[in-house]
N, C-alpha and C positions, 0 to 999 in steps of 0.2 A: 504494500500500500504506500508505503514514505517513499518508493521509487515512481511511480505515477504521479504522486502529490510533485516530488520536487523537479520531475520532467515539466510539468505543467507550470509550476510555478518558475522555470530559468525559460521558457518559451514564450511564455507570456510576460516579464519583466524585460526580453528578449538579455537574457544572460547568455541562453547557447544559443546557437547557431541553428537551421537547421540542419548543418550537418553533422554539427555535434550530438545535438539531438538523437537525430540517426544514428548515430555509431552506439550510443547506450542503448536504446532501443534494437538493434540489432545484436549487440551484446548481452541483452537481456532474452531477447529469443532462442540466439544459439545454447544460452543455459537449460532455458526450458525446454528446448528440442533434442540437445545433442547430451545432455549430462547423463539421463537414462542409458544410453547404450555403453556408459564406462561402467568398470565395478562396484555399487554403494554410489554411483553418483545423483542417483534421485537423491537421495539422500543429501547431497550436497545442494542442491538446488538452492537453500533459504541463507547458505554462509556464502553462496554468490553472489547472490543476491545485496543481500548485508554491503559486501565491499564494492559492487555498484553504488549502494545509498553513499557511500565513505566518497567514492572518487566522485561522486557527482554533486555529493554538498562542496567539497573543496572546490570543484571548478567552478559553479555558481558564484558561491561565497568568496571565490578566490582564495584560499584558503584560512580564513580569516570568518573562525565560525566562534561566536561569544554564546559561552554556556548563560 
């Protein structure tokens, strides 16, 4: 969900690009498409996920993210 949220929100503040855009959103599909056919990698799906949310607060935020 916080990767949809923060997609939408760096698109619409226009923080990425849409090619930036693209390349998380594609990196987010090859997780969900491609991770199943490794060993236990369904499994890994949600800790992919996770460090998409990481790289994609930092590039929005520019790495400059205040708890």
């Amino acid at each position: 969900m916080a990767f949809w949220v923060l997609a939408a929100y760096g698109w619409f503040w226009d923080e990425l690009s849409p090619m930036g855009l693209g390349v998380f959103v594609f990196l987010w599909l090859v997780g969900m498409f491609g991770l199943p056919f490794i060993p236990f990698g369904a499994g890994l799906f949600s800790s992919f996920v996770a460090v998409l949310d990481i790289a994609l607060a930092f590039t929005i935020f520019k790495g400059d993210v205040r708890l």
